[in-house]
TIMARVO-885689 format. One record per residue (C-alpha): residue number from 1; residue in one letter; chain; x, y, z. Coordinates in nm, 2 decimals, decimal comma, padded with zeros to 4 digits, always signed. Layout:
REM TIMARVO-885689
<seq=NUM | type=A | mol=A | u=X | v=Y | w=Z>;
...
***
This chain:
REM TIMARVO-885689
<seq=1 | type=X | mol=A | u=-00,07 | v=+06,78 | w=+08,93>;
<seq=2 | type=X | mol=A | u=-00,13 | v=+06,52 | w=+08,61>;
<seq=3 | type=X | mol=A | u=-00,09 | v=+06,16 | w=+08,78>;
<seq=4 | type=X | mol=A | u=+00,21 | v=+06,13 | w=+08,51>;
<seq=5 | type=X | mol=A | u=+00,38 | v=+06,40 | w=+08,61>;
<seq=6 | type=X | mol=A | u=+00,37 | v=+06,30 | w=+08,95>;
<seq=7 | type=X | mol=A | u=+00,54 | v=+05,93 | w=+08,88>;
<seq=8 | type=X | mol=A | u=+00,81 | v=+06,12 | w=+08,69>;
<seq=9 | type=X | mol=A | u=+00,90 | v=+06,33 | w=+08,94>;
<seq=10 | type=X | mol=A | u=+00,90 | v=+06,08 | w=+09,21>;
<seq=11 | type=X | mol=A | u=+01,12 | v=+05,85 | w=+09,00>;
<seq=12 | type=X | mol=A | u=+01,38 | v=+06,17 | w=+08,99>;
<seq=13 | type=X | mol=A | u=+01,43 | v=+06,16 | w=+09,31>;
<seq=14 | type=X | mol=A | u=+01,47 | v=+05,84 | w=+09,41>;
<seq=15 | type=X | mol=A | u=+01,76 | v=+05,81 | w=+09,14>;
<seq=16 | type=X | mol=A | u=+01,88 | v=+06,17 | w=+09,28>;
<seq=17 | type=X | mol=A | u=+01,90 | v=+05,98 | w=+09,66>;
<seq=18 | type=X | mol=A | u=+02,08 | v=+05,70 | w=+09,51>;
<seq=19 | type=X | mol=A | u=+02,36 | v=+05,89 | w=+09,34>;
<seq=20 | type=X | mol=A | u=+02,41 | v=+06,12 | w=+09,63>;
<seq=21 | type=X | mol=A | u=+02,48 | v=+05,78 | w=+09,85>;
<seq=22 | type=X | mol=A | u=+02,73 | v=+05,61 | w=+09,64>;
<seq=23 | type=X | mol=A | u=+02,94 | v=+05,96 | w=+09,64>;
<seq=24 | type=X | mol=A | u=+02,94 | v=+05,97 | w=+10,02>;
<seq=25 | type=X | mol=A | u=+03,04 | v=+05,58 | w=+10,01>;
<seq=26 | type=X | mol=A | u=+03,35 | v=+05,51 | w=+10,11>;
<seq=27 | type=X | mol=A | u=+03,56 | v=+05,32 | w=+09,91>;
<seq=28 | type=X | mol=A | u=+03,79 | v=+05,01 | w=+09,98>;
<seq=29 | type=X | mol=A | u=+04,06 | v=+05,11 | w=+09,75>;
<seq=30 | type=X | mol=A | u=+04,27 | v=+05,35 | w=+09,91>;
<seq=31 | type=X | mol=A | u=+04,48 | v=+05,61 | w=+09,72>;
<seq=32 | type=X | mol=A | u=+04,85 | v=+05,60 | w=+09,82>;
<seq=33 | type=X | mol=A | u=+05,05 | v=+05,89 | w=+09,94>;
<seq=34 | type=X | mol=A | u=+05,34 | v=+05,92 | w=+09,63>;
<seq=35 | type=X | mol=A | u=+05,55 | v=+06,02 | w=+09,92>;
<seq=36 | type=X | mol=A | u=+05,48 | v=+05,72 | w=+10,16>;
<seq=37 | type=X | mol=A | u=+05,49 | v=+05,49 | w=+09,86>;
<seq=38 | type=X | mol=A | u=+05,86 | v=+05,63 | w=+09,73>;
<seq=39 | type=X | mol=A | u=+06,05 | v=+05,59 | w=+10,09>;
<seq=40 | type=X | mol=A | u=+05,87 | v=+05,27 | w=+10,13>;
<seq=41 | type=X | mol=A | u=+06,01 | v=+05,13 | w=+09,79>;
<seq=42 | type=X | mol=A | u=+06,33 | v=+05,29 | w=+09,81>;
<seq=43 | type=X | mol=A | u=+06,60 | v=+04,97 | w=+09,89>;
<seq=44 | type=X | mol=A | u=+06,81 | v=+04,99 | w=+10,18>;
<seq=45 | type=X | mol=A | u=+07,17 | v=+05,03 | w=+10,12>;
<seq=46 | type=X | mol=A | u=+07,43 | v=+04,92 | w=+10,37>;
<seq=47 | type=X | mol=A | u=+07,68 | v=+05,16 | w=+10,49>;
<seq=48 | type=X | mol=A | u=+07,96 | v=+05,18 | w=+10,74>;
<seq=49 | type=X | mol=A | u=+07,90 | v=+05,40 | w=+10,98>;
<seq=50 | type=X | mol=A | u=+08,14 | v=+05,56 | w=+11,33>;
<seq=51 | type=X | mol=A | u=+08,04 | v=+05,64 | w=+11,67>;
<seq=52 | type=X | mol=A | u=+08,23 | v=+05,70 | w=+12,00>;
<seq=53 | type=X | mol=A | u=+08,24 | v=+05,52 | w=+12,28>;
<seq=54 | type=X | mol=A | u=+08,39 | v=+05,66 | w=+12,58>;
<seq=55 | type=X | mol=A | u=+08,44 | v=+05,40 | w=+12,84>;
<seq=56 | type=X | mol=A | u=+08,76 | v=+05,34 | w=+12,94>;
<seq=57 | type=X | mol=A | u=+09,00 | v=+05,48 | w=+12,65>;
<seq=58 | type=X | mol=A | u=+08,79 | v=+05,74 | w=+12,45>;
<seq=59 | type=X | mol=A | u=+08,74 | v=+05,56 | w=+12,09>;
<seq=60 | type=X | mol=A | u=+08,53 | v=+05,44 | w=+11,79>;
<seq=61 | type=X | mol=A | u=+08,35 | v=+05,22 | w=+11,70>;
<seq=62 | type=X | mol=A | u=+08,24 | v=+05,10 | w=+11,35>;
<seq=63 | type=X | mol=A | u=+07,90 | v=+04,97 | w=+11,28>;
<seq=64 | type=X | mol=A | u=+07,73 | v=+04,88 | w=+10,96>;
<seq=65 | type=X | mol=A | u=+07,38 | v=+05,04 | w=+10,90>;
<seq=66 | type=X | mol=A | u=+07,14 | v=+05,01 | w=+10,69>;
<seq=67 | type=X | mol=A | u=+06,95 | v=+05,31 | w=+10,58>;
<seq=68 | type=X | mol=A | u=+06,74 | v=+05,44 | w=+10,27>;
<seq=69 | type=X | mol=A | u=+06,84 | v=+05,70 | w=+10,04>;
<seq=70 | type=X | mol=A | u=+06,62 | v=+05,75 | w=+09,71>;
<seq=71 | type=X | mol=A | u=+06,94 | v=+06,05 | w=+09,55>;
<seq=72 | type=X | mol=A | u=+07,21 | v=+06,13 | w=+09,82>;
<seq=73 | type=X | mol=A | u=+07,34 | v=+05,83 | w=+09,99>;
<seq=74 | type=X | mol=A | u=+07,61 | v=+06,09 | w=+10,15>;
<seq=75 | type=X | mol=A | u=+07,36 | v=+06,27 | w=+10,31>;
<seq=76 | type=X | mol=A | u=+07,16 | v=+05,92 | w=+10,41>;
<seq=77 | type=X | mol=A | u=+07,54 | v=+05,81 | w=+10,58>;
<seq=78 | type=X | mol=A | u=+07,58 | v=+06,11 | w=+10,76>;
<seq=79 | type=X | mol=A | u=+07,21 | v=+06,17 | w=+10,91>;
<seq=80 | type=X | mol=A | u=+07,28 | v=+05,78 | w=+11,03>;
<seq=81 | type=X | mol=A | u=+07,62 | v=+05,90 | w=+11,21>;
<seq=82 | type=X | mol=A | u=+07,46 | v=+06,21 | w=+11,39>;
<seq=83 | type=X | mol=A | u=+07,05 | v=+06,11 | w=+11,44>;
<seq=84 | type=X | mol=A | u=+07,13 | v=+05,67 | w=+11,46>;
<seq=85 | type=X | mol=A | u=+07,09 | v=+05,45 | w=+11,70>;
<seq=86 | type=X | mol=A | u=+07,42 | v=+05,23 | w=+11,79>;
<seq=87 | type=X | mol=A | u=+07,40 | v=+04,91 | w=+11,83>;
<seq=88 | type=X | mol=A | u=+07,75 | v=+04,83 | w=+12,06>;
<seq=89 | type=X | mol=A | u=+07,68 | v=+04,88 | w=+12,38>;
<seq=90 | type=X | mol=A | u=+07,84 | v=+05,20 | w=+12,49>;
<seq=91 | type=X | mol=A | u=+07,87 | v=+05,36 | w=+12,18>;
<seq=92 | type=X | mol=A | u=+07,75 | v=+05,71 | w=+12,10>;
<seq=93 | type=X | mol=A | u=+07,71 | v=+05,93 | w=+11,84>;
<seq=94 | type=X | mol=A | u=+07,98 | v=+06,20 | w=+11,83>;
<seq=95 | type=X | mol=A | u=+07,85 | v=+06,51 | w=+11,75>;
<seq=96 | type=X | mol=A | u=+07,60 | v=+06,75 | w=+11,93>;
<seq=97 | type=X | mol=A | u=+07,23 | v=+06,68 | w=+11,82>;
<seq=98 | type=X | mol=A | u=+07,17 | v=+07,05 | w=+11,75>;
<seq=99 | type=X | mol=A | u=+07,40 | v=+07,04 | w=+11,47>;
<seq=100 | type=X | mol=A | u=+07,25 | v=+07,03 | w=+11,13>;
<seq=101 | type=X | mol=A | u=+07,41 | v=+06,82 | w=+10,78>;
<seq=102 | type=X | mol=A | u=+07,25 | v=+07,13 | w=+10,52>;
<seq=103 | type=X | mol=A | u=+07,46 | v=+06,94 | w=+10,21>;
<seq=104 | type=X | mol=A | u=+07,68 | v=+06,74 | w=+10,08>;
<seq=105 | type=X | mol=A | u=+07,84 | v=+06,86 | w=+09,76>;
<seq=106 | type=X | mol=A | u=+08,13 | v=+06,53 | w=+09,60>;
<seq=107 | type=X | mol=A | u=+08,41 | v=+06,69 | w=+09,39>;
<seq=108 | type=X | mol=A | u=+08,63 | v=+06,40 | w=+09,28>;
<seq=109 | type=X | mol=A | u=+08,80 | v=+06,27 | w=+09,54>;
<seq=110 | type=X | mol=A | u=+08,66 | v=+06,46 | w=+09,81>;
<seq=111 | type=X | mol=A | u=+08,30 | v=+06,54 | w=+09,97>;
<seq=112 | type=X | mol=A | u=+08,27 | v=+06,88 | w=+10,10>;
<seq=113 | type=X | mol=A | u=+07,99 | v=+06,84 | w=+10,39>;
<seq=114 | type=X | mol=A | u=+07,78 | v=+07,17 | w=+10,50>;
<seq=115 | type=X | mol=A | u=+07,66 | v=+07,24 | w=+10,86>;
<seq=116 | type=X | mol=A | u=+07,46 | v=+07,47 | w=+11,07>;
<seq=117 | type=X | mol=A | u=+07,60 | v=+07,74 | w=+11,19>;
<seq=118 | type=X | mol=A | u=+07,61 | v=+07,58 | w=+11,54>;
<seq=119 | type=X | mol=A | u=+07,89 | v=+07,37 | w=+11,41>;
<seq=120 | type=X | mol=A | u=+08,16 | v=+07,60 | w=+11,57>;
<seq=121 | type=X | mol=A | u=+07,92 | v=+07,64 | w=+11,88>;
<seq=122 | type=X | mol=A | u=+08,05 | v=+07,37 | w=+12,01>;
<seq=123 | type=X | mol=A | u=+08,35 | v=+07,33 | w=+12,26>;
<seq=124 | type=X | mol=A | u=+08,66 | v=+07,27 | w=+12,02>;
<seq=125 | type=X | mol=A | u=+08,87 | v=+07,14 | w=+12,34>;
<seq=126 | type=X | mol=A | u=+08,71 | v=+06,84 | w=+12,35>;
<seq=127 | type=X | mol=A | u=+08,85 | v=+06,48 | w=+12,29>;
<seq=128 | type=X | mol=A | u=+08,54 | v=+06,35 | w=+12,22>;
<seq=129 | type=X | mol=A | u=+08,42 | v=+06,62 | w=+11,98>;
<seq=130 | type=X | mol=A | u=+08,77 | v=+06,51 | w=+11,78>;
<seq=131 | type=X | mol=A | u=+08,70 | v=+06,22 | w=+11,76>;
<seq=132 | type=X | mol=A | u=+08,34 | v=+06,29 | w=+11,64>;
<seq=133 | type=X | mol=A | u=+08,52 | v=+06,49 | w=+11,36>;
<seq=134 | type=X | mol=A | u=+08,76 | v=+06,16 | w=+11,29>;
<seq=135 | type=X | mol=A | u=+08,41 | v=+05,97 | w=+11,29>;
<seq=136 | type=X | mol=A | u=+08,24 | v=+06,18 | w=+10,99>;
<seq=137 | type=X | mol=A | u=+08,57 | v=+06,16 | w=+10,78>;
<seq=138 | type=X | mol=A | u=+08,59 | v=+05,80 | w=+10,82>;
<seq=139 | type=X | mol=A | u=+08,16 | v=+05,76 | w=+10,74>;
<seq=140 | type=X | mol=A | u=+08,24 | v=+05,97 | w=+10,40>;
<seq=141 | type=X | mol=A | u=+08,57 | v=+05,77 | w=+10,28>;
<seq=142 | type=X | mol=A | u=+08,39 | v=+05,43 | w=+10,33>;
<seq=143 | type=X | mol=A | u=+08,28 | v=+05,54 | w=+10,01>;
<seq=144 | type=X | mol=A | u=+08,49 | v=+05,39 | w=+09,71>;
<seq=145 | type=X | mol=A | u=+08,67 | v=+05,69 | w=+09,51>;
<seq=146 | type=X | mol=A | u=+08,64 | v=+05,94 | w=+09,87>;
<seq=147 | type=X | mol=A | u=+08,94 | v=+05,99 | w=+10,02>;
<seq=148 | type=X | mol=A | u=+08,89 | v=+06,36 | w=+10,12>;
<seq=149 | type=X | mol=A | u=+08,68 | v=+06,55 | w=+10,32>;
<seq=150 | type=X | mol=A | u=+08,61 | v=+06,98 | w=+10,39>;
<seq=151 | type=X | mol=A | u=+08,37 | v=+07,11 | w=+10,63>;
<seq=152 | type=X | mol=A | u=+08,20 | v=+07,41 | w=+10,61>;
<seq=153 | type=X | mol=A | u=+07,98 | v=+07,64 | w=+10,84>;
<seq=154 | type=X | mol=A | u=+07,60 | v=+07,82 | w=+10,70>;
<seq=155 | type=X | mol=A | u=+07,72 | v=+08,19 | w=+10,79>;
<seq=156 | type=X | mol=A | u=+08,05 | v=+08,13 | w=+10,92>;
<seq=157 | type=X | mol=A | u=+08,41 | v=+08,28 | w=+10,78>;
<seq=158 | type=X | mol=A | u=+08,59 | v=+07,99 | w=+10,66>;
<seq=159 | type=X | mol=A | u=+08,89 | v=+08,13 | w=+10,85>;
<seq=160 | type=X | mol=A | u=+08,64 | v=+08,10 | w=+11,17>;
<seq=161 | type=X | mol=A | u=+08,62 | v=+07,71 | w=+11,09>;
<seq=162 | type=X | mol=A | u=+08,94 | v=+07,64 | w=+11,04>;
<seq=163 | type=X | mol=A | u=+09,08 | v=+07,80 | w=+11,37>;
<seq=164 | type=X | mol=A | u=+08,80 | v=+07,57 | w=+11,50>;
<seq=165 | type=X | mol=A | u=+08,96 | v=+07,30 | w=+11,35>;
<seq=166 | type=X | mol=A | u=+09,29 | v=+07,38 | w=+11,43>;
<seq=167 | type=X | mol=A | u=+09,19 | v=+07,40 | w=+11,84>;
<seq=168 | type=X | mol=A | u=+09,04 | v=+07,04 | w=+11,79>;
<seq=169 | type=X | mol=A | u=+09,38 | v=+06,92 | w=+11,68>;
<seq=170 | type=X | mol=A | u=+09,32 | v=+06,90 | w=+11,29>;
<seq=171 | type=X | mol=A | u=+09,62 | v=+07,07 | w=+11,07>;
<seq=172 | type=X | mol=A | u=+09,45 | v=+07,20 | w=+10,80>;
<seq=173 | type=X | mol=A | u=+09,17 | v=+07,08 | w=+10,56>;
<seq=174 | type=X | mol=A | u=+09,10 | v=+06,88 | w=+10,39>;
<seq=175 | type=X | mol=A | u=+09,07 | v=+06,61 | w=+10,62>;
<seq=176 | type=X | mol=A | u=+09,20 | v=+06,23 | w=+10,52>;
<seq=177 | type=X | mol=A | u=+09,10 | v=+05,92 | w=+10,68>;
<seq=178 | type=X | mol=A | u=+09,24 | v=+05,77 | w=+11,01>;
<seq=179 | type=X | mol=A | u=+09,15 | v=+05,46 | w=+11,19>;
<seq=180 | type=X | mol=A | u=+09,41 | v=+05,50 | w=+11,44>;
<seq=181 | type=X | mol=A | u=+09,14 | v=+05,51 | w=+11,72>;
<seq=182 | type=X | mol=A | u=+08,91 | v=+05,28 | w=+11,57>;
<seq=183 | type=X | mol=A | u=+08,96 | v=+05,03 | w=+11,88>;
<seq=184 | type=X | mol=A | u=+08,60 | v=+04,80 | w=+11,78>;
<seq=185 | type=X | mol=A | u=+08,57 | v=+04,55 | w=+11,63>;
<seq=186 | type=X | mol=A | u=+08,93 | v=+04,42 | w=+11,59>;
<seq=187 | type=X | mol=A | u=+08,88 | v=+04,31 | w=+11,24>;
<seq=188 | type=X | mol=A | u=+08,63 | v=+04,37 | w=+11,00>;
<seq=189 | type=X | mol=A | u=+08,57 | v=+04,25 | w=+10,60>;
<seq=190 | type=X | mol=A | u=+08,55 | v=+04,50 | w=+10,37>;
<seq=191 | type=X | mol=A | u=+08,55 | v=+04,22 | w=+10,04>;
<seq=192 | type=X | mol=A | u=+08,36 | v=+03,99 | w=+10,00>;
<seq=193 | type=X | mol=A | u=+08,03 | v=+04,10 | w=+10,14>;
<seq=194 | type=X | mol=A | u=+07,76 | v=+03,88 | w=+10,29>;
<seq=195 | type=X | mol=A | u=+07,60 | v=+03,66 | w=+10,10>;
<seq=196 | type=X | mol=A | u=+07,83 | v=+03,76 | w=+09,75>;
<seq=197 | type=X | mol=A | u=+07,88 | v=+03,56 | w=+09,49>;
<seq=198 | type=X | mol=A | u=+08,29 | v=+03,44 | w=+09,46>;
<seq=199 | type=X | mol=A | u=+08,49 | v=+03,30 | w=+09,21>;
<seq=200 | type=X | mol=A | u=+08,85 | v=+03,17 | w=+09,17>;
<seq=201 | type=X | mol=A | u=+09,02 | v=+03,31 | w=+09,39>;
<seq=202 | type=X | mol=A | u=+08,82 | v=+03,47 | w=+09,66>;
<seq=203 | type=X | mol=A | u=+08,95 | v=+03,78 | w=+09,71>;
<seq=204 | type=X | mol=A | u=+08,95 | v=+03,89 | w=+10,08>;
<seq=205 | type=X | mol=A | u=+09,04 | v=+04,25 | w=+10,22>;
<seq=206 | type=X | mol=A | u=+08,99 | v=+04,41 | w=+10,58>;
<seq=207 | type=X | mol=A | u=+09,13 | v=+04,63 | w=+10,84>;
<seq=208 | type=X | mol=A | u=+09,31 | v=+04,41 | w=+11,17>;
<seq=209 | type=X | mol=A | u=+09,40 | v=+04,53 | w=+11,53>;
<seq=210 | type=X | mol=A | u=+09,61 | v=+04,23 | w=+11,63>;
<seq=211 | type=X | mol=A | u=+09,91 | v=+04,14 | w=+11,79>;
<seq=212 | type=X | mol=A | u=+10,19 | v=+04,02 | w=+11,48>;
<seq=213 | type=X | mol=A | u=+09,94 | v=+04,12 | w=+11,26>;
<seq=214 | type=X | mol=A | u=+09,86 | v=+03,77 | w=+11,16>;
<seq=215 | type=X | mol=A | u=+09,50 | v=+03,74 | w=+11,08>;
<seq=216 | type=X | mol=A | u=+09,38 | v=+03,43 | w=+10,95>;
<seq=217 | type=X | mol=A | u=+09,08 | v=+03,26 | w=+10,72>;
<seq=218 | type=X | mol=A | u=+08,88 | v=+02,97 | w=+10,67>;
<seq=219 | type=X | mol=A | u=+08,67 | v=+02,87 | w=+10,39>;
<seq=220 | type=X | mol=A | u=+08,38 | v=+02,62 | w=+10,54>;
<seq=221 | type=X | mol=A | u=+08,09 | v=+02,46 | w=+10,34>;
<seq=222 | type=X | mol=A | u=+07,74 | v=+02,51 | w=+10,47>;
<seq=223 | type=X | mol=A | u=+07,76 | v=+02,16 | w=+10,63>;
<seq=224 | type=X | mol=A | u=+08,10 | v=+02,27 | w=+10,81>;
<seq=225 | type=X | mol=A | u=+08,35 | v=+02,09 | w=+10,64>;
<seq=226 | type=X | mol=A | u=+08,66 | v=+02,27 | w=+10,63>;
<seq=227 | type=X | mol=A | u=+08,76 | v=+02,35 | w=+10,26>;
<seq=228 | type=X | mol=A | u=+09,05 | v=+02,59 | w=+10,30>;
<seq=229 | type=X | mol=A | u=+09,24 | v=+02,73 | w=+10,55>;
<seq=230 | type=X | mol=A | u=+09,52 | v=+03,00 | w=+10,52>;
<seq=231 | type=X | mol=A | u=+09,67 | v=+03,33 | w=+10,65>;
<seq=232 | type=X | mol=A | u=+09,80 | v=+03,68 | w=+10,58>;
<seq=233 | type=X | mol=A | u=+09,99 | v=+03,95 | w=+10,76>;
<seq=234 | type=X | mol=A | u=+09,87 | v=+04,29 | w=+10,79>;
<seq=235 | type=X | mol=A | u=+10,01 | v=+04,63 | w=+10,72>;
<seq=236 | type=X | mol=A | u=+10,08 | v=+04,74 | w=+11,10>;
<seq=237 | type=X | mol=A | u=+10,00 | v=+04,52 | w=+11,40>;
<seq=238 | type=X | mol=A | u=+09,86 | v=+04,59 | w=+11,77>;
<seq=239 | type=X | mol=A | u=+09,87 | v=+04,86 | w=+11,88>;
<seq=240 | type=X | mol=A | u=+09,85 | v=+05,00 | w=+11,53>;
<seq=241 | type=X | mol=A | u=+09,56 | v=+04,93 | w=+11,29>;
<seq=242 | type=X | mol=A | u=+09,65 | v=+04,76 | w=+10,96>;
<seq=243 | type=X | mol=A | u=+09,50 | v=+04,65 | w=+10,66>;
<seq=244 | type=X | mol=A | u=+09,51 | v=+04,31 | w=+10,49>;
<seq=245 | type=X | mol=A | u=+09,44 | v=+04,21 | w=+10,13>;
<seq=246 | type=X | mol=A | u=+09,48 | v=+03,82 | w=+10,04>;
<seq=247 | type=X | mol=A | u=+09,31 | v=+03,52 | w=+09,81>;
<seq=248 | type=X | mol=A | u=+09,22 | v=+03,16 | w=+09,86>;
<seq=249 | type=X | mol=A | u=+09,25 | v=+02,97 | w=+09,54>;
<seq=250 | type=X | mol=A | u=+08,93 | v=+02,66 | w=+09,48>;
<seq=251 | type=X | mol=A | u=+08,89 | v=+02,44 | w=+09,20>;
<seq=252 | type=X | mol=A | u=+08,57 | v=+02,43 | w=+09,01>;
<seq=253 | type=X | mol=A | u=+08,33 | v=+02,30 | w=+08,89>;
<seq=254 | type=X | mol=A | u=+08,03 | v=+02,29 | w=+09,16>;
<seq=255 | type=X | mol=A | u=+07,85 | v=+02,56 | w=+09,32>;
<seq=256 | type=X | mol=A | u=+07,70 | v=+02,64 | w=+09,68>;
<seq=257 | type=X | mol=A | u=+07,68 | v=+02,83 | w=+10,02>;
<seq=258 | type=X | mol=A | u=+07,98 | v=+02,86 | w=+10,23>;
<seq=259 | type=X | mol=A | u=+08,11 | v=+03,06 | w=+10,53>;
<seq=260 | type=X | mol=A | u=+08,44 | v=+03,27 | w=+10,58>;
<seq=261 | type=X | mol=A | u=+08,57 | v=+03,30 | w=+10,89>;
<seq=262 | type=X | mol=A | u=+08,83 | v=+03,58 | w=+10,94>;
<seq=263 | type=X | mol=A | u=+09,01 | v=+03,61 | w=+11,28>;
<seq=264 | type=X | mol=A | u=+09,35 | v=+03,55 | w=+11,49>;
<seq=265 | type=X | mol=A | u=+09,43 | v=+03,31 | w=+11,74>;
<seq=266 | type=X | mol=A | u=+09,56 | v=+03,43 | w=+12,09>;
<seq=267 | type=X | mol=A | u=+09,93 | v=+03,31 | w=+12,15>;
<seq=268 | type=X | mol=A | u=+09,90 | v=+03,24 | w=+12,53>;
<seq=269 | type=X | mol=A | u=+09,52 | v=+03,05 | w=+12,51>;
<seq=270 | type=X | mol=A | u=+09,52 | v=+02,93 | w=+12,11>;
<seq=271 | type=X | mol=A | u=+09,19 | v=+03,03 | w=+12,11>;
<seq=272 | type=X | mol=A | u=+09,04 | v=+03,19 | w=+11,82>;
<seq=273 | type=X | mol=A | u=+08,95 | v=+03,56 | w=+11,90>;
<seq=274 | type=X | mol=A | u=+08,74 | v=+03,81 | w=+11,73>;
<seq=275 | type=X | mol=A | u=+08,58 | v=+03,60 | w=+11,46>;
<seq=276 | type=X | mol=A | u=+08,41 | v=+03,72 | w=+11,17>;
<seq=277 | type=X | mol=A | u=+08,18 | v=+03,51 | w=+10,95>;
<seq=278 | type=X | mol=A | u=+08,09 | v=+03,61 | w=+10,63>;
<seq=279 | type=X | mol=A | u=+07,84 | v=+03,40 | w=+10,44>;
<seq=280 | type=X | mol=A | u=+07,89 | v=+03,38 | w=+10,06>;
<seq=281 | type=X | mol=A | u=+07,81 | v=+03,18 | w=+09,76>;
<seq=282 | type=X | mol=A | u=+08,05 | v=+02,98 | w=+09,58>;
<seq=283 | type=X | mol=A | u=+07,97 | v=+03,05 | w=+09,17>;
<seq=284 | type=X | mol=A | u=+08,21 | v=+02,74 | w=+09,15>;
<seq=285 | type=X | mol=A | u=+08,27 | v=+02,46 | w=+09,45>;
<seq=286 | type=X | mol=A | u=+08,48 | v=+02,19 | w=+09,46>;
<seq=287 | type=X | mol=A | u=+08,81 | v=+02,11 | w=+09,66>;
<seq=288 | type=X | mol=A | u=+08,98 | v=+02,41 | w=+09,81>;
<seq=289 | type=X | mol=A | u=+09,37 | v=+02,52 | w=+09,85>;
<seq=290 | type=X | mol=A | u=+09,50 | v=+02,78 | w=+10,04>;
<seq=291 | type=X | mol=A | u=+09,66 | v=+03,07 | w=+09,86>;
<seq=292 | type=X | mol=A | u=+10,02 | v=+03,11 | w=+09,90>;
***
């Protein structure tokens, strides 16, 4: 072989070698999974969630969760009701782990939820199972503009449901909210929400199980000075559940952090019971009055 042909040749494959190492190379840069990368980014909503809790008197319990939903925040709320993890200490979740959300369908005012056929498997003379059906009503009407919810069954008559239904103690669907054996916590805020922004007046709304129904507030700046301090009655008092809707008027200008504490004071002790302190952000501080 000509001495030139032989340099050519060996210069081919030497540059051959070199290309066929940098393709094996690995490279630093992964490629993400679209999938992985979409949960990830997805923002975690807060919703209020119900589970039972069956020491003492059978009850619920309501928790807020925070959970990830990229379309069907519905579906999100509900898998967090029967697959969560509660956080009181007690509390369960309601319905049997073999039952299966396949849907959620929202017509209006109502949410129309679909289940596995194992849905009617379960023993309908069964207080807790009731409650677990009182649970996913209140999850879904959480939700502004729900106030109804139907069930249905994969493969099942709807006649076969609602006899179901009807052995659990329900009337006749759809079924409407009731907090009547919502025993934890005794109050909760429903407006403002952590860490909102106010303005004049803060608006305040909840749900109270109290005796007298007197629930009271407190507006405190971050330092703990005492700004405002007021109170309001609510719609039904111990042993019933109420809600309460009130304001707390402030003069501007200013701005700042703040607290609101929501609770009632125990007649026989004076002490303040089953507090809740919401943080928020006045959009204009200043002295504070109590609304009338």
């Amino acid at each position: 072989m000509p001495r030139l042909h032989l340099i050519l040749l060996i210069t081919v494959l030497v540059f051959g070698l070199a290309a066929c190492g940098q393709t094996d190379m690995p490279t630093a840069k992964q490629i993400p999974n679209p999938e992985t990368c979409s949960q990830d980014e997805t923002p975690e909503t807060a919703v209020a969630v119900y589970y039972l809790k069956s020491d003492g008197k059978p009850h619920l319990v309501r928790e807020i969760h925070s959970v990830r939903a990229s379309n069907d925040l519905y579906l999100a709320a509900i898998r967090e009701l029967t697959d969560g993890v509660p956080t009181t200490p007690g509390a369960q979740v309601g319905l049997p782990r073999g039952i299966i959300c396949l849907g959620v369908k929202v017509d209006g005012l109502r949410v129309e939820v679909r289940f596995s056929k194992e849905l009617i498997l379960a023993e309908p003379k069964n207080e807790a199972l009731t409650l677990a059906v009182v649970a996913l009503v209140n999850t879904l009407t959480e939700f502004e503009g729900i106030e109804e919810v139907s069930l249905k069954a994969d493969h099942v008559e709807q006649v076969d449901l609602d006899l179901w239904l009807t052995a659990l103690g329900f009337q006749a669907q759809p079924l409407k909210r009731n907090l009547s054996a919502v025993l934890e916590p005794a109050i909760w805020v429903t407006s403002p929400q952590p860490n909102e922004t106010v303005a004049n007046p803060v608006h305040v709304t909840g749900s109270a199980l109290v005796d007298d129904g007197v629930v009271e507030l407190r507006l405190t700046s971050e330092a703990g000075e005492v700004l405002a301090e007021t109170y309001t009655e609510a719609s039904q008092a111990r042993p019933e559940r109420g809600d309460f809707k009130t304001e707390i008027v402030f003069s501007p200008p200013g701005g700042g952090r703040g607290f609101l504490d929501v609770f009632h004071t125990e007649l026989a002790s004076g002490d303040e019971r089953d507090k809740v302190i919401i943080p928020i952000v006045f959009e204009s501080n200043g002295k504070f009055t109590a609304g009338p």
